[in-house]
C-alpha positions as CSV (number, residue, x, y, z in Angstrom):
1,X,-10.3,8.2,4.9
2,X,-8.4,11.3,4.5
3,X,-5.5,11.7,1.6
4,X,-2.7,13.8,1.2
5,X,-0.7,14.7,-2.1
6,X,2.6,15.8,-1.4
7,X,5.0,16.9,-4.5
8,X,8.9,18.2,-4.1
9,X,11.0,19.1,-7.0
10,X,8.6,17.2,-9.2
11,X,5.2,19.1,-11.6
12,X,1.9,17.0,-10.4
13,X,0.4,18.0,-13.9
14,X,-3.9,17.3,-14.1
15,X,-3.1,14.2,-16.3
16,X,-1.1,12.7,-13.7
17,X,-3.6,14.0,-10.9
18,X,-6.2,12.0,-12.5
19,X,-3.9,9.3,-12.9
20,X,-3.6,9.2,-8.8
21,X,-7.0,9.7,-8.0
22,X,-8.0,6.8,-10.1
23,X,-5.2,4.4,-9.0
24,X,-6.1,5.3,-5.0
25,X,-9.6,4.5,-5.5
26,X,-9.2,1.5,-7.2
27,X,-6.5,0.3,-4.8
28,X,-8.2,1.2,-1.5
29,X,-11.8,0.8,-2.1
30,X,-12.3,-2.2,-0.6
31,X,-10.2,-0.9,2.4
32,X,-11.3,2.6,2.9
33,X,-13.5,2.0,5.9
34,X,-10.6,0.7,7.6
35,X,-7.9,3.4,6.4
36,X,-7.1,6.6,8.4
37,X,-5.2,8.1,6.7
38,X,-3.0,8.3,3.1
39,X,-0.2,10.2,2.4
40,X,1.1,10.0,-1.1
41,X,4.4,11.7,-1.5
42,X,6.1,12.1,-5.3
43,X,9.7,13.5,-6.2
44,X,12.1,13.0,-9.0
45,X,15.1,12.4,-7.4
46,X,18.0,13.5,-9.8
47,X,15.8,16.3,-11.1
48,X,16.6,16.9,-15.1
49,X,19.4,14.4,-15.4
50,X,16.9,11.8,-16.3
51,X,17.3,7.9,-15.6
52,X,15.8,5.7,-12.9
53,X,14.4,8.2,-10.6
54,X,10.9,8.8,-10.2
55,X,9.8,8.1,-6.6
56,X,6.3,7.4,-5.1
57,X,5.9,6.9,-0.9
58,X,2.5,5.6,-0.1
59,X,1.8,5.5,3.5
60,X,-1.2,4.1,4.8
61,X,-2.3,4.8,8.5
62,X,-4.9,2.2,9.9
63,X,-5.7,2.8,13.6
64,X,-4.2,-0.1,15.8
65,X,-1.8,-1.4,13.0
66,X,2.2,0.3,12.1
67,X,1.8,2.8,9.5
68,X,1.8,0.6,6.0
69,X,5.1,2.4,4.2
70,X,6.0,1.8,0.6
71,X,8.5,3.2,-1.7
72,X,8.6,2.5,-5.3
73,X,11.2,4.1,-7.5
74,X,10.9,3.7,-11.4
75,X,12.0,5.7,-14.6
76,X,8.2,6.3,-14.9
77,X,6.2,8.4,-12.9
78,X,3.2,6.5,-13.5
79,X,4.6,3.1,-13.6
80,X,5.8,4.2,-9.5
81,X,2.5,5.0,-8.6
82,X,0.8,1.4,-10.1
83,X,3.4,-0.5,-8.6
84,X,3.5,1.2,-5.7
85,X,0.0,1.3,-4.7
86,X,-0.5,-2.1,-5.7
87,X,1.4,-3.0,-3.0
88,X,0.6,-0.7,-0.7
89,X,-2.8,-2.1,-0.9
90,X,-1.9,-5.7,-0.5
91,X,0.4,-4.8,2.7
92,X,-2.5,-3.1,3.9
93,X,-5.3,-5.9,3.2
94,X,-2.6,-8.4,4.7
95,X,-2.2,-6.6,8.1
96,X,-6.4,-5.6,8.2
97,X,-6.7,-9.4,7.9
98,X,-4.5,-10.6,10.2
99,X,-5.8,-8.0,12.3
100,X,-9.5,-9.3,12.0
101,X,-8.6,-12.9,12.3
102,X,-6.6,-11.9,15.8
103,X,-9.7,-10.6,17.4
104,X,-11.7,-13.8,16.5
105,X,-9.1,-16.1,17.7
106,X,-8.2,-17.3,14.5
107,X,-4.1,-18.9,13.7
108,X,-2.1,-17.2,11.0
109,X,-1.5,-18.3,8.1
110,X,1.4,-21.4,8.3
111,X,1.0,-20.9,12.0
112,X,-0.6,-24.3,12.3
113,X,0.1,-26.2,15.6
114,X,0.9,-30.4,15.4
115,X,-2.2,-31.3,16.1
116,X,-4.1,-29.7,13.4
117,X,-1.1,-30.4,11.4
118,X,-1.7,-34.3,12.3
119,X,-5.2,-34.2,11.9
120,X,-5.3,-32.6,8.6
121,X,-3.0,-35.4,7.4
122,X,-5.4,-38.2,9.1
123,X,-8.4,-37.2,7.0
């Protein structure tokens, strides 16, 4: 699994470094065998002015699935990265799974047809 750190406009200082490396592990280790590729991209988007505006893009690449894309903005830069690659990771374990349960034939989730439907309700 290869990761990339990208900063614009924004000081990734060795506190908040750690911060990432720690959050990605955590988030992805269960998934990292399955995972290309993540690019993690921070900015503070009204630079000085303050406010609402600290931005973390995760995007996760797994082979045979769309590239997993998540914005979080949040007034916090490390409050955008939790929340953001907390989801990140459970986009990315949804679409793995579905993926896995495709190639053994399985149904979806709520993609029950009448007669299992009906039969579940008989027993």
């Amino acid at each position: 699994m290869q990761v990339h750190f990208m900063t614009s406009e924004f000081e990734l200082t060795p506190s908040l470094r750690d911060h990432l490396t720690r959050r990605l592990r955590f988030a992805f280790v269960s998934l990292q065998n399955k995972i290309q590729s993540i690019s993690v991209r921070l900015r503070d988007l009204n630079g000085p002015k303050g406010g609402r505006d600290m931005l973390c893009q995760v995007a996760v690449v797994i082979p045979g699935r769309p590239t997993v894309l998540i914005k979080d903005i949040q007034e916090d830069m490390y409050a955008a990265i939790d929340s953001a690659f907390k989801r990140a990771s459970y986009r990315a374990t949804q679409m793995i799974t579905r993926q896995r349960n495709a190639m053994r034939g399985l149904p979806r989730p709520g993609n029950r047809s009448e007669s299992e439907t009906d039969q579940q309700l008989d027993d």
